[in-house]
C-alpha positions, 0 to 999 in steps of 0.5 A: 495490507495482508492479515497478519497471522496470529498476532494482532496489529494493536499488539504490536504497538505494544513491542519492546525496540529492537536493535537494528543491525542494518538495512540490507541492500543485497539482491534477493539470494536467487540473484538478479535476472535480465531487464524485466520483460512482457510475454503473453500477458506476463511481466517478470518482475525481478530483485532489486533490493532486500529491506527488511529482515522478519523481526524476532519480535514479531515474527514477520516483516511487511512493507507497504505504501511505496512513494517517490518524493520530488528528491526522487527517493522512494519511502516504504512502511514496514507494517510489522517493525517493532518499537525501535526499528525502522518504521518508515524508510527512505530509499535511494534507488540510484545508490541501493541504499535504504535508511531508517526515517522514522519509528516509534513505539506505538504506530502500525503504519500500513500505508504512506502518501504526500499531500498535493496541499501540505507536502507532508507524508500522511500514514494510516495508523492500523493499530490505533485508527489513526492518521498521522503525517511527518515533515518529509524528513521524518520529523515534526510527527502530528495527528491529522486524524483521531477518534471515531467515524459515525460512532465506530473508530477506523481501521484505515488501510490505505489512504489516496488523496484528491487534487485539493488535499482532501484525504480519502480512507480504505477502513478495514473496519470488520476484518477482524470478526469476518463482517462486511462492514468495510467503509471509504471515508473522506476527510477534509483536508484540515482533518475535519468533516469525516464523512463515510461515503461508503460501507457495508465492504468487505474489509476494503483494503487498496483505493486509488483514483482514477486518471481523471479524479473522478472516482475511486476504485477500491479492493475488497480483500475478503471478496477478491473484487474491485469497485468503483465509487463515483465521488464527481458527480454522483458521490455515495453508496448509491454510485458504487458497483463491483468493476472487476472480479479478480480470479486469484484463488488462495491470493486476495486483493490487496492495494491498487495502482493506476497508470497514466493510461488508467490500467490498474496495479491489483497487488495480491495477499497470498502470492508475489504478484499483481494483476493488472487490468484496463478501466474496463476489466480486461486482464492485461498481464500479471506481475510475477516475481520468478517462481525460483524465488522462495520465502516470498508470500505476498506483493503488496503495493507498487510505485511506478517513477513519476513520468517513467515506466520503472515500477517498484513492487513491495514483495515480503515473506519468511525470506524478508521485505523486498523491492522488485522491479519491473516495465509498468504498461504506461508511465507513473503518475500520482495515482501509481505513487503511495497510498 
């Protein structure tokens, strides 16, 4: 989740509604190009769809945390939404259309994912330090987590789960003031024994599992580096190294994504593009939405169809809250899916 400029996430909890007029489903106004393709270590991604325009009310839009359900439709959190606008949205990539699936007049949800345990979709609450989750359909809102983490409430980001349902969270705790003081926590899969697993980060943003669920790899926005944190066998600060340095000058490192193959989606904050990696740090290709395209600062986060290439990139800026597509490296997985 980029920082937001000027306006703090807990303010926007505190927003009149907005009348939403309607979710575009037009491509990008630079129009759509040919079949997404990969040449010397490029991947053009190209327009799908436009979600979101900014919002009067808080000046910007931002989506985040797409995930594919087993109805094949993609769900998108818009970061900024107002009270009364769509919050969380539900795509249909078969038809283009988008409609509105929950929102509220409290929550800045900047991540979503379906629990293996419950099937429920779980939301990190940025604004609150919070997790919440909704039946699939947008209904029955709970919190699954509230309060503070060895004395200090979170500031989760993302959010990944283990094959058991246990939750794992990206605490951005510290961003706001510029201290190192990021943490992952681990939540039982009932929303107890939060435990910190690691901290002293710099403002941890994206975290994914690797192929095998034995351990994490985590973005540290403020650091532009990948870590990873063994939580198999030798779980804890102590395990934890810095994988990979990402070379993103202006941009920095925002959510992450792994393939079927293990290659990591590394979203960028500051510019429309990804960086993608192999397990050992290789710089396999970057993502790049066509530099005609205007208005568009950041990609956040991708989802790449569950045993397909087809990857869907969440692009925002002045110009509004896009989908873009592209051919991922290898097919998706639950790890290329939310979060």
């Amino acid at each position: 989740m980029r920082r937001l400029r000027n306006r703090s996430l807990a303010a926007l909890a505190a927003l009149g509604a907005l009348a939403l007029t309607g979710c575009g489903t037009g491509t990008h106004p630079t129009g759509a190009g040919a079949a997404p393709t990969a040449t010397g270590g490029t991947i053009t991604a190209h327009p799908f769809m436009r979600l979101t325009p900014v919002h009067d009310e808080t000046g910007m839009t931002l989506l985040e945390g797409p995930v594919f359900g087993e109805d094949g439709k993609l769900t998108v959190v818009d970061v900024t939404a107002p009270a009364g606008a769509p919050k969380v949205l539900r795509v249909d990539v078969r038809k283009k259309t988008a409609r509105k699936l929950f929102t509220d007049a409290r929550g800045a949800y900047t991540s979503a994912q379906l629990s293996p345990y419950d099937g429920r979709l779980y939301l990190s609450d940025f604004a609150h330090g919070e997790i919440v989750s909704l039946a699939p359909g947008g209904g029955d809102r709970r919190t699954f987590f509230t309060g503070e983490v060895d004395g200090a409430r979170m500031r989760p980001d993302d959010i990944a789960f283990d094959r058991d349902g246990n939750l794992y969270v990206s605490d951005s705790l510290g961003l706001s003031e510029g201290e190192a003081r990021g943490r992952v926590v681990r939540l039982a899969r009932d929303g107890g024994n939060a435990a910190v697993l690691a901290d002293g980060l710099a403002a941890t943003n994206g975290i994914s599992f690797d192929v095998g669920y034995r351990g994490l790899w985590i973005s540290e926005l403020t650091e532009n580096r990948i870590s990873y944190l063994p939580v198999e066998k030798r779980p804890g600060a102590t395990g934890r190294h810095t994988a990979v340095r990402v070379d993103a000058g202006l941009a920095q490192t925002d959510s992450i994504a792994v393939d079927a193959d293990g290659n990591l989606y590394q979203a960028l904050h500051g510019r429309p593009a990804m960086a993608v990696y192999d397990k050992y740090g290789t710089h396999l290709a970057t993502v790049r939405v066509p530099a005609r395209a205007e208005g568009l600062e950041s990609a956040t986060n991708v989802a790449i169809t569950p045993g397909g290439t087809r990857a869907y990139m969440t692009v925002s800026g002045p110009a509004g809250g896009y989908l873009y597509t592209f051919d991922a490296l290898a097919a998706g997985i639950r790890q290329s899916n939310g979060g």
